[in-house]
Each structure stands twice: as C-alpha cells, then as structure tokens.
The first five atom37 places (N, CA, C, CB, O) and aatype in JSON, in Angstrom:
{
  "aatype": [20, 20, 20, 20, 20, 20, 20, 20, 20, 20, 20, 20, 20, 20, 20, 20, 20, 20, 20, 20, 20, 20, 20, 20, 20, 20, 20, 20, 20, 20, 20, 20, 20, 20, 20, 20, 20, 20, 20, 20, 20, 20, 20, 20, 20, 20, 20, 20, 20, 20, 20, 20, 20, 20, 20, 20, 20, 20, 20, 20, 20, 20, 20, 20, 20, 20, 20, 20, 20, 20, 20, 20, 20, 20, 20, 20, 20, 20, 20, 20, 20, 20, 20, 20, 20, 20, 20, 20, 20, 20, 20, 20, 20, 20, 20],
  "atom_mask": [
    [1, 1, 1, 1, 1],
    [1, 1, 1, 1, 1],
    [1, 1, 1, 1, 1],
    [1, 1, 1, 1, 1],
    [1, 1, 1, 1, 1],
    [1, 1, 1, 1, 1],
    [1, 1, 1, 1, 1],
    [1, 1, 1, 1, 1],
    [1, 1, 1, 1, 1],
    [1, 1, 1, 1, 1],
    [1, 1, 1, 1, 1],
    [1, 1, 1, 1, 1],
    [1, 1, 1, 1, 1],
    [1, 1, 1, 1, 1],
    [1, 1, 1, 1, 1],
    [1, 1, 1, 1, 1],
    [1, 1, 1, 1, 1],
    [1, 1, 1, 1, 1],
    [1, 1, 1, 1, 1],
    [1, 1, 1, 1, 1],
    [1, 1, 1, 1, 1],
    [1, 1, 1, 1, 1],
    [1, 1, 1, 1, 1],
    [1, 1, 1, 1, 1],
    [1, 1, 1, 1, 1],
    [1, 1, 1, 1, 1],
    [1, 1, 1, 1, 1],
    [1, 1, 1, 1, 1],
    [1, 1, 1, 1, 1],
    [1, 1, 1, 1, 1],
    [1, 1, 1, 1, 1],
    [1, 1, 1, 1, 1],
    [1, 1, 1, 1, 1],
    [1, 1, 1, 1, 1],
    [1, 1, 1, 1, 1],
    [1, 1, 1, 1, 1],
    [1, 1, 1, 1, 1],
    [1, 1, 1, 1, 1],
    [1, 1, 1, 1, 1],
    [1, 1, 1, 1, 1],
    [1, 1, 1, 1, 1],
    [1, 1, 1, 1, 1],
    [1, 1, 1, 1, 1],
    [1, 1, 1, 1, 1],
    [1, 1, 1, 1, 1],
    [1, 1, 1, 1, 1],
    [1, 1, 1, 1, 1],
    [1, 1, 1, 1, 1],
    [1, 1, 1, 1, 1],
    [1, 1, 1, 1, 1],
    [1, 1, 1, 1, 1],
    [1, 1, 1, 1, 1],
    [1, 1, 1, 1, 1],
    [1, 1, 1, 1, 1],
    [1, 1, 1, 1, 1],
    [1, 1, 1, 1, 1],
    [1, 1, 1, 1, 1],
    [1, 1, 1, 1, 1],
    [1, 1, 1, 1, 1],
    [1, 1, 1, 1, 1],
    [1, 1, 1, 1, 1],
    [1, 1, 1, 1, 1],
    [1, 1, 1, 1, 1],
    [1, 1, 1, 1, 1],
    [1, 1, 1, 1, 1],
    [1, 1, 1, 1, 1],
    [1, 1, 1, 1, 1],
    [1, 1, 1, 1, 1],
    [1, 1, 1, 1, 1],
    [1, 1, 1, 1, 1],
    [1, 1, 1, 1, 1],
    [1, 1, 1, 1, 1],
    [1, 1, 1, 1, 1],
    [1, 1, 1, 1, 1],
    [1, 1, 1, 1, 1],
    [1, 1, 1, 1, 1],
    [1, 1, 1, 1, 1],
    [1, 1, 1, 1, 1],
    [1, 1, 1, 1, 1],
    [1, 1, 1, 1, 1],
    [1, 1, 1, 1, 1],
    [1, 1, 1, 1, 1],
    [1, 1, 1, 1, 1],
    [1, 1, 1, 1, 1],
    [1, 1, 1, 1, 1],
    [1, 1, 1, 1, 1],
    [1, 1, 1, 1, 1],
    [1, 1, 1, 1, 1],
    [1, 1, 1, 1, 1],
    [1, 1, 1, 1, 1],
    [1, 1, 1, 1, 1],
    [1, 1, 1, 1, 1],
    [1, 1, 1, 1, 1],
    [1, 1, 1, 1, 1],
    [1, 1, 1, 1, 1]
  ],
  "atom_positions": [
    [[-21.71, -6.97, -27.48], [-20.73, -7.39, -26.5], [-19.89, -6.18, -26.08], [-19.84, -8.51, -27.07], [-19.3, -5.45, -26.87]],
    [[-19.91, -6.07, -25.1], [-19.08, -5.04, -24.27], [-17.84, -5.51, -24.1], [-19.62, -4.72, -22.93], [-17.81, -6.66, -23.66]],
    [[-16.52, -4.87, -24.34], [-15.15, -5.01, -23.82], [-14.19, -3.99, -22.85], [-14.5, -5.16, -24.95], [-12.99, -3.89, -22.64]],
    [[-15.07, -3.47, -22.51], [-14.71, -2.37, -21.47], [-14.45, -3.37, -19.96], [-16.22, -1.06, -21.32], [-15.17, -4.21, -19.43]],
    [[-12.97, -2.77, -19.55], [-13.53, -3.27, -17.81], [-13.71, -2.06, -17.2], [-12.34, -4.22, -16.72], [-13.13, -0.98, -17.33]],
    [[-15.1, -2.65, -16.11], [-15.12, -1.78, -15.3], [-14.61, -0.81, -14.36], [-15.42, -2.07, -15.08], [-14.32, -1.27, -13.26]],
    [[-14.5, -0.01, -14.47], [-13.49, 1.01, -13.35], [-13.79, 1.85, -12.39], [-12.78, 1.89, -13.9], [-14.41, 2.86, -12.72]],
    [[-13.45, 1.66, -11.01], [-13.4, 2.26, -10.19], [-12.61, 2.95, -9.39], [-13.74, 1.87, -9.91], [-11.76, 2.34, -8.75]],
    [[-12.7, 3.91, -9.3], [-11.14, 4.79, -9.22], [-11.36, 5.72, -7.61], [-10.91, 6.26, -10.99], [-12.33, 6.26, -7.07]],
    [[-10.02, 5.56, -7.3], [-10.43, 5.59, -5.86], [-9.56, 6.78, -5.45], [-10.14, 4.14, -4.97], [-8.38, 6.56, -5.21]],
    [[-10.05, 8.08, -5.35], [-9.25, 9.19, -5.18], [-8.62, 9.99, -3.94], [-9.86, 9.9, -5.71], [-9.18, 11.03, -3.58]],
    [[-7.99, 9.74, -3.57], [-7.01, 10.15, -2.2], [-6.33, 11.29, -2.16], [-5.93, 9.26, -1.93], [-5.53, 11.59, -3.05]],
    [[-6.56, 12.02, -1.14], [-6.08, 13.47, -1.03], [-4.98, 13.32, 0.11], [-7.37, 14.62, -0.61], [-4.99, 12.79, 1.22]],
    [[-3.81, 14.16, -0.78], [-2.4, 14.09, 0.54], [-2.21, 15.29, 0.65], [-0.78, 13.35, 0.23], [-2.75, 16.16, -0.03]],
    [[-1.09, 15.52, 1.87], [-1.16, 17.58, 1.96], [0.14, 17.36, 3.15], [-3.33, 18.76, 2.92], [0.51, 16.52, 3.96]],
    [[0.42, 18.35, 2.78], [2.13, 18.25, 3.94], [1.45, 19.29, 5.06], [4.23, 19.2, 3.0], [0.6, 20.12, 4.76]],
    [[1.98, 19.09, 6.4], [1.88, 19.22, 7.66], [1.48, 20.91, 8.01], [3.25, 18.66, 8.25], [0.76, 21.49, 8.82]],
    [[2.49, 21.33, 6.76], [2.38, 22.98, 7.11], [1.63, 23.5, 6.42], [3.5, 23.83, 7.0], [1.98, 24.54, 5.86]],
    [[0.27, 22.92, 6.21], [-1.09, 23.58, 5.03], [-2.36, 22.85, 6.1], [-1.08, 22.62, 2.72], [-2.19, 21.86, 6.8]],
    [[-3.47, 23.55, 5.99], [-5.14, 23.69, 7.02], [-4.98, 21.79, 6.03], [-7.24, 25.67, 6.29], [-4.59, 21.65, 4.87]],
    [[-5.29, 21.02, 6.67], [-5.31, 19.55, 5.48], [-6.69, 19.75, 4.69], [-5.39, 17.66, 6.4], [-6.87, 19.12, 3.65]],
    [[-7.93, 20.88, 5.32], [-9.23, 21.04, 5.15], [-8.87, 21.62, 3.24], [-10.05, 22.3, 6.56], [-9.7, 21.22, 2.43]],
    [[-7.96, 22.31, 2.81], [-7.83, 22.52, 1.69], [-7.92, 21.28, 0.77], [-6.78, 23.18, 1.63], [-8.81, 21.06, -0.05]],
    [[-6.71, 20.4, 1.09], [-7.15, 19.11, 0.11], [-8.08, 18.49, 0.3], [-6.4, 18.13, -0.01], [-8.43, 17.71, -0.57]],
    [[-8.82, 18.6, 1.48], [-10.27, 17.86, 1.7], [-11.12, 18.57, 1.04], [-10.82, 17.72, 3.16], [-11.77, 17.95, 0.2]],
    [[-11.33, 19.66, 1.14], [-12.26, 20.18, 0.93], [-11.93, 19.9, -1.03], [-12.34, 21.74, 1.82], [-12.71, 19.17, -1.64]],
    [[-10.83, 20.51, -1.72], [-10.55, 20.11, -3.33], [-10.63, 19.28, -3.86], [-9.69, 20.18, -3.81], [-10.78, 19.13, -5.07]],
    [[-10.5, 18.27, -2.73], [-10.93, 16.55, -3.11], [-12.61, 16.39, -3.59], [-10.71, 15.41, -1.43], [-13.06, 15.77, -4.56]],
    [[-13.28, 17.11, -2.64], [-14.47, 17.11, -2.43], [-14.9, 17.34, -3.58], [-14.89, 17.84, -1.52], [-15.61, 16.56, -4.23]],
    [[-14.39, 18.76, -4.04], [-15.1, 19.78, -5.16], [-14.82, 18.6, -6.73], [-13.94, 21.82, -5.26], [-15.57, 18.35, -7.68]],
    [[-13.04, 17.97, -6.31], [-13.26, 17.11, -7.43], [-14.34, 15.63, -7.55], [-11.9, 16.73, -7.65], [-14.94, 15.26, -8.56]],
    [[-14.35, 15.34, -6.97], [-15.78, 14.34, -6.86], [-17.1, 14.63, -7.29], [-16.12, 14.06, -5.54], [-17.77, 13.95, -8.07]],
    [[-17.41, 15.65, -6.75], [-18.48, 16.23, -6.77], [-18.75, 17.17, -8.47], [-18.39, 17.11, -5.37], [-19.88, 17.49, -8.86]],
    [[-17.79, 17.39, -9.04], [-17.5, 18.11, -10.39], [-18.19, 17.04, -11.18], [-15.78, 18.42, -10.83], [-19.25, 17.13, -11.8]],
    [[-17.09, 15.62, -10.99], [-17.17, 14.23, -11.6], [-18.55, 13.47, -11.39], [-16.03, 13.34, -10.98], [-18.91, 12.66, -12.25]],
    [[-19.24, 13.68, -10.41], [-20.23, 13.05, -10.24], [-21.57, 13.83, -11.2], [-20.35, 12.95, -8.7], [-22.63, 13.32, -11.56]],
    [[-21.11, 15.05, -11.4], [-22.09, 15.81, -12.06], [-22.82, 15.6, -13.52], [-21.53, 16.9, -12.09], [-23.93, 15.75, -14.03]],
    [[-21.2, 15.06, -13.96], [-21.18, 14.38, -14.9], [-21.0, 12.99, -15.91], [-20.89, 14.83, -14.93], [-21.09, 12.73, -17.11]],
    [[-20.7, 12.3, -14.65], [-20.76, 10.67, -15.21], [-21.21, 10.26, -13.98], [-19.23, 9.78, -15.78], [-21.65, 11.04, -13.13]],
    [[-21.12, 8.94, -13.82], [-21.86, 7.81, -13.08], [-20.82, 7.76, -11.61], [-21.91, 6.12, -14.17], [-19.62, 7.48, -11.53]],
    [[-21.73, 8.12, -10.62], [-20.91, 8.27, -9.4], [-20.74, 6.45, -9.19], [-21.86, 9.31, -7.93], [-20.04, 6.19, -8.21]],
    [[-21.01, 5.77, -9.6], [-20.4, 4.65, -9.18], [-19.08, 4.28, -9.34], [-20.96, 3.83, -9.58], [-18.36, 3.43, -8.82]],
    [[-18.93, 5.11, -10.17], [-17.24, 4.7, -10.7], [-16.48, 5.35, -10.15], [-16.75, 4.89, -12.11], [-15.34, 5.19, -10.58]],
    [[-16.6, 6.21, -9.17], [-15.64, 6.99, -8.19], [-15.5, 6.65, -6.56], [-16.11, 8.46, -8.26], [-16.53, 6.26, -6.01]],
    [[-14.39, 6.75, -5.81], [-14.81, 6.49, -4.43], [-14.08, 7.59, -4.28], [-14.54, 5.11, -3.56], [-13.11, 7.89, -4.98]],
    [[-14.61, 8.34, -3.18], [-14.08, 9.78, -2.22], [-13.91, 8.7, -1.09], [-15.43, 11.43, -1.8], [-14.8, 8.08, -0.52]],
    [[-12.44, 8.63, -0.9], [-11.69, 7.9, 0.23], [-11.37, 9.39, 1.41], [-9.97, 6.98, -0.55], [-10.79, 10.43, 1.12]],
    [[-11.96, 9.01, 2.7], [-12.34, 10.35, 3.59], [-11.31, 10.14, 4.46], [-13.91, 10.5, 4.38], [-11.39, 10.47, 5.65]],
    [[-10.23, 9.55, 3.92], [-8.34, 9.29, 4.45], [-8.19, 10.63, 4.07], [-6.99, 7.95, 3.45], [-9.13, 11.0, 3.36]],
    [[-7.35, 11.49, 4.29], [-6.28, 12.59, 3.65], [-5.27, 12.08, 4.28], [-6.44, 14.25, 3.9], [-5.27, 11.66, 5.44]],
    [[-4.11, 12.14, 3.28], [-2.79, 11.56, 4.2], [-2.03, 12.85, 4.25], [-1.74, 10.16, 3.44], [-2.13, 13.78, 3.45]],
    [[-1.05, 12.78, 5.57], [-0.54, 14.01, 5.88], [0.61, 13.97, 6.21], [-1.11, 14.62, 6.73], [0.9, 14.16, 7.39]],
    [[1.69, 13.68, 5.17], [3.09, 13.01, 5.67], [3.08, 12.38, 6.69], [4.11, 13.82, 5.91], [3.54, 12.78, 7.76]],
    [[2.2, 10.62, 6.38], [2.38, 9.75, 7.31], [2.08, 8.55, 6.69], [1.69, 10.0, 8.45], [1.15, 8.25, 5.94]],
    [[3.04, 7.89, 7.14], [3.01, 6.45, 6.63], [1.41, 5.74, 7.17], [4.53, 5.53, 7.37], [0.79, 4.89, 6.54]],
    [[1.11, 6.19, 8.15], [-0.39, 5.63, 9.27], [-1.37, 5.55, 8.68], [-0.94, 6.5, 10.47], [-2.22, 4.66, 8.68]],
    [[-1.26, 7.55, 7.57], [-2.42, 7.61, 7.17], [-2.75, 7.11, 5.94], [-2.73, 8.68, 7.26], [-3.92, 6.91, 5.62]],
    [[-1.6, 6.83, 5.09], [-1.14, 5.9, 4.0], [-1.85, 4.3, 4.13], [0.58, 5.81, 4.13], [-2.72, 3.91, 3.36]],
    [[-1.47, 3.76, 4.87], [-2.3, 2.49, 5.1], [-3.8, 2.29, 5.3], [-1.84, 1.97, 6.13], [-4.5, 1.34, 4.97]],
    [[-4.21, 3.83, 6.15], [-5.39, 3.72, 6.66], [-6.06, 4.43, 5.63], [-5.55, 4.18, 8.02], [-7.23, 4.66, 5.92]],
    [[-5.59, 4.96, 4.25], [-6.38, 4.86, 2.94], [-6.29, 4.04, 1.98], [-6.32, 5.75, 2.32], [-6.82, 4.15, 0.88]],
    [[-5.39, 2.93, 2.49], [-4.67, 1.68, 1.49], [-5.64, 0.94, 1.98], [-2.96, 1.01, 1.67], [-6.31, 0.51, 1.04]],
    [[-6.0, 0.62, 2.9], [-7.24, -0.38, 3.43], [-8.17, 0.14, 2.87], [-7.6, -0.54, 4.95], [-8.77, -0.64, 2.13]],
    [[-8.77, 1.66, 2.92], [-10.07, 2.03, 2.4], [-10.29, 2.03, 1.17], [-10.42, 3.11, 2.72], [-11.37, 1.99, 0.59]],
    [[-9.37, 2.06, 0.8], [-9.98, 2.12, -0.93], [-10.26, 0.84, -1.73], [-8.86, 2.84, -1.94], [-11.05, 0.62, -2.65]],
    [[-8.92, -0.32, -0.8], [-9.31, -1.8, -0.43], [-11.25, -2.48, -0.54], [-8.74, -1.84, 1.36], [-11.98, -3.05, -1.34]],
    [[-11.28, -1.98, 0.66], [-12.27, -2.13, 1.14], [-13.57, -1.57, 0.41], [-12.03, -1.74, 2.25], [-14.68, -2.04, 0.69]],
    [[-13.39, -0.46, -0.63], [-14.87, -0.02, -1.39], [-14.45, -0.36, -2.48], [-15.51, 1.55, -1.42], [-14.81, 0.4, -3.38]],
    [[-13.57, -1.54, -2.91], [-13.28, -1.85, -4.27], [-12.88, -1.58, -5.61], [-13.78, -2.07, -4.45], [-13.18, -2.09, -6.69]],
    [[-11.97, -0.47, -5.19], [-11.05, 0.58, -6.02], [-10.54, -0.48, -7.01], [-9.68, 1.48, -5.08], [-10.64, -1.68, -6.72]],
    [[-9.98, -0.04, -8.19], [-9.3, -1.23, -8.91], [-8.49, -0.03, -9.43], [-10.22, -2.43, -10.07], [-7.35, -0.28, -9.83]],
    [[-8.96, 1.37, -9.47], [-7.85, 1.91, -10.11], [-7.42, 3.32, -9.0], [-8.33, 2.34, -11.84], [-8.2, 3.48, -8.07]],
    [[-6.43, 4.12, -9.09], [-6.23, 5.2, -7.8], [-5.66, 6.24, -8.23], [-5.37, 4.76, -6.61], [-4.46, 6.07, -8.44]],
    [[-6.03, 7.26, -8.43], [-5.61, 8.95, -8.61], [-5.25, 9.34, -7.18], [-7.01, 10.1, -9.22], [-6.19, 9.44, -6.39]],
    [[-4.01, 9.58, -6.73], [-3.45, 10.29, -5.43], [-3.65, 12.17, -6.1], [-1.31, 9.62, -5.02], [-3.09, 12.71, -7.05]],
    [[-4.78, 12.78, -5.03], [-4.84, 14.04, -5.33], [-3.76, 14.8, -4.59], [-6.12, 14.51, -5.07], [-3.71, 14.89, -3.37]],
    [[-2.98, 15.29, -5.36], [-1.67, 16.76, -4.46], [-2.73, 18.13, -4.41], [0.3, 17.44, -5.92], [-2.98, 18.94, -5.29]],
    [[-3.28, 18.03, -2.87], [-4.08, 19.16, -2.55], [-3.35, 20.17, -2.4], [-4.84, 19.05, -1.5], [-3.71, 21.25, -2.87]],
    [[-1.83, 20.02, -1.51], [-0.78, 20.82, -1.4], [0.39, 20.3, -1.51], [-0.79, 21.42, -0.41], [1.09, 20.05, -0.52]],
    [[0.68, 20.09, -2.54], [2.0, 19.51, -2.63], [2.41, 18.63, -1.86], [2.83, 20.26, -2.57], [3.29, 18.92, -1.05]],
    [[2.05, 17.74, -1.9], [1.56, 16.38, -1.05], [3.18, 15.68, -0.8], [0.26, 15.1, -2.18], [4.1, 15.73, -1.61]],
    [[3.2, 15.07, 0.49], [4.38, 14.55, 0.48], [4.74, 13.59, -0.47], [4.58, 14.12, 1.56], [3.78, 13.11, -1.09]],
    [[5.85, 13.18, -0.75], [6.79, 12.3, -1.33], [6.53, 11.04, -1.28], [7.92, 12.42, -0.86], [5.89, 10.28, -2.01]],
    [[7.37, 10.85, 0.17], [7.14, 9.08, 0.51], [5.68, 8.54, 0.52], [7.7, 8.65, 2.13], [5.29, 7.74, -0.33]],
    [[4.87, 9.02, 1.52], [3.44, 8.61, 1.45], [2.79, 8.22, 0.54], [2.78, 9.31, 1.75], [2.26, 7.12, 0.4]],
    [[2.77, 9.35, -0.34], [1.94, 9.14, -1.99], [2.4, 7.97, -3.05], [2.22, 10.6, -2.96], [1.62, 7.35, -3.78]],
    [[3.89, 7.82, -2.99], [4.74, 6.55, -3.54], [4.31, 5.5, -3.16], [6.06, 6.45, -3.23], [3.82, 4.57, -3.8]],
    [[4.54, 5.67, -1.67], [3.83, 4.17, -1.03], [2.62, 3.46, -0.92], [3.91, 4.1, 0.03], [2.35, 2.3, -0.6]],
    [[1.94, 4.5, -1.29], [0.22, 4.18, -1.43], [0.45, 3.49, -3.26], [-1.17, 6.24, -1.26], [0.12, 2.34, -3.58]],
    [[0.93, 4.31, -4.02], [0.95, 3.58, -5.26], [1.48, 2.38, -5.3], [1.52, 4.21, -6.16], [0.94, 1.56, -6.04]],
    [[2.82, 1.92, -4.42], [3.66, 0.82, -5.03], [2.48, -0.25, -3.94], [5.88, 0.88, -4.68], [2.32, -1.46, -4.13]],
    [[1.97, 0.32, -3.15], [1.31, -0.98, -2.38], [-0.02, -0.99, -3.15], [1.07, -0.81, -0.52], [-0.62, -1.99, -2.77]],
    [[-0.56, -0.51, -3.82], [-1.69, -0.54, -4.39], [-1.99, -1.75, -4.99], [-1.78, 0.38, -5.18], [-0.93, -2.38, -5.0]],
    [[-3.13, -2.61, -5.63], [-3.09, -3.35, -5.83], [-3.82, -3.34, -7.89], [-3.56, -3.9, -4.52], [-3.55, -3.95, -8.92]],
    [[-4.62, -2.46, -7.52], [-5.2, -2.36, -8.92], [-4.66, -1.78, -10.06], [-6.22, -1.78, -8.87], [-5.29, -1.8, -11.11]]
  ]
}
C-alpha cells in the first residue's frame, strides 16, 4: 500500500520590468529541464506565464497551472521577482 499523495508542482517564473524577462525564462527552463533529468517529468509543469510585475500576468499563470493540474507551486525569483504578484499567485493558489 502506497501512502504518498501524488504531486504536481507547478513552477512559475517572475522578473521585475527592468531585467531581459528571457533570463527567468530561460532559468526556469534550465530548472525543469535539470529536474526532468532526473525524476519523472510528470510531476512537474513548466507554466510558459513569466509574470512581470503584473497582476494580468499573475492570473494568466493562476489559470495555467489551474488548468494542467498543479496541486503544489514553487514561484521561481529569476530576478528578484516582484512582491505583490508572487504573493498573490500564492494566497490565490489553490493546492
């Protein structure tokens, strides 16, 4: 009997206005791709949101990670990621 729950962890890259956002995309990437090397890519989602001090883009990775069935969420600070955004993605989170 197994007592593990399953986990899927849904990793989101944020980055403030005055950084290329391609850095946390791209570090996001490298972290996925590290993780997948070594355990079971099912248990990860690369959410292809980067939020960029914006509430917009906050939702529009709050739906996505929604939507591929995240239950758990690591917000990546590619560059010192804004404040509010990253908070708000956690407190609205659901998993």
């Amino acid at each position: 009997m197994e007592n593990t729950p399953k986990v899927k962890i849904g990793i989101v890259a944020v980055s403030r206005d005055c950084f290329p956002e391609e850095l946390s995309v791209n570090r996001r990437k490298a972290l996925v791709k590290a993780y997948n090397e070594k355990f079971d890519a099912d248990d990860i989602y690369e959410c292809p949101v980067c939020i960029v001090e914006s509430e917009i883009h906050m939702c529009q990775a709050l739906e996505d990670i929604k939507k591929a069935g995240c239950n758990a969420l690591c917000v990546y600070l590619g560059n010192f990621g804004p404040e509010i955004s990253e908070t708000l993605l956690a407190k609205h989170f659901d998993g």
